[in-house]
C-alpha positions as CSV (number, residue, x, y, z in Angstrom):
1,X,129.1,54.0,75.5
2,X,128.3,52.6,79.2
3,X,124.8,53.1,80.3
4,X,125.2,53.2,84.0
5,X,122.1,51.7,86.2
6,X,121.0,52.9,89.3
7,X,120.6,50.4,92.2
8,X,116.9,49.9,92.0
9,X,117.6,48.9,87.8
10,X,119.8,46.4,89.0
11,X,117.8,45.5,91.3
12,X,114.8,44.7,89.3
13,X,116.9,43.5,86.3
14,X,118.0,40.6,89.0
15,X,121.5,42.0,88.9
16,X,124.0,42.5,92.0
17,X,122.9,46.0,94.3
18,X,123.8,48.0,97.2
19,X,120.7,47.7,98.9
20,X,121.5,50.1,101.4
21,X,121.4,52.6,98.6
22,X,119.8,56.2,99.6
23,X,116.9,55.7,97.3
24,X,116.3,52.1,98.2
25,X,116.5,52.5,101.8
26,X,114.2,55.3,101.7
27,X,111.7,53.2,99.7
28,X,112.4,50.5,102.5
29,X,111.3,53.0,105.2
30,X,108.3,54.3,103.3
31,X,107.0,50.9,102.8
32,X,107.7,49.6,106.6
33,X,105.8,53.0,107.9
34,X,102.9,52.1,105.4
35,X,102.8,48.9,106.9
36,X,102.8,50.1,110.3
37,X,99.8,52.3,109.8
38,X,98.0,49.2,108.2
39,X,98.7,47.1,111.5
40,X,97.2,49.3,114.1
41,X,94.2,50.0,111.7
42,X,90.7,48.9,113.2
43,X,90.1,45.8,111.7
44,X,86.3,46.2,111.2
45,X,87.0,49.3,108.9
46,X,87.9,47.8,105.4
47,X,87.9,50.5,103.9
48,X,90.0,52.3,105.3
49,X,92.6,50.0,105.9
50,X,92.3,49.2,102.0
51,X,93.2,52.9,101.0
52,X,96.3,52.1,103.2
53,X,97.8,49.6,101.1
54,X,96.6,51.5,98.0
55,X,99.3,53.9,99.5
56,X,101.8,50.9,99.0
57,X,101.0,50.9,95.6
58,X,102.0,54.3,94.4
């Protein structure tokens, strides 16, 4: 029986990928746009621009 992997299994099991695979690039994206919020973030307001890279975390 052959288990087949997704991308992101290969991916994390150090294996060859497609990294422009659906799910991948749409984690890509997610995370870029999580960044981009954190960036034009007051600097002075911690805590707020801590509960945005809580968000790259879930």
């Amino acid at each position: 029986m052959c288990i087949k992997m997704t991308e992101k299994e290969k991916m994390l099991a150090g294996l060859p990928y497609d990294a422009w695979d659906d799910v991948l690039l749409s984690e890509r994206m997610r995370a870029k746009a999580i960044c981009h919020q954190f960036n034009l973030a007051d600097p002075t307001k911690l805590d707020q621009r801590a509960e945005i890279l809580k968000g790259l975390l879930v």
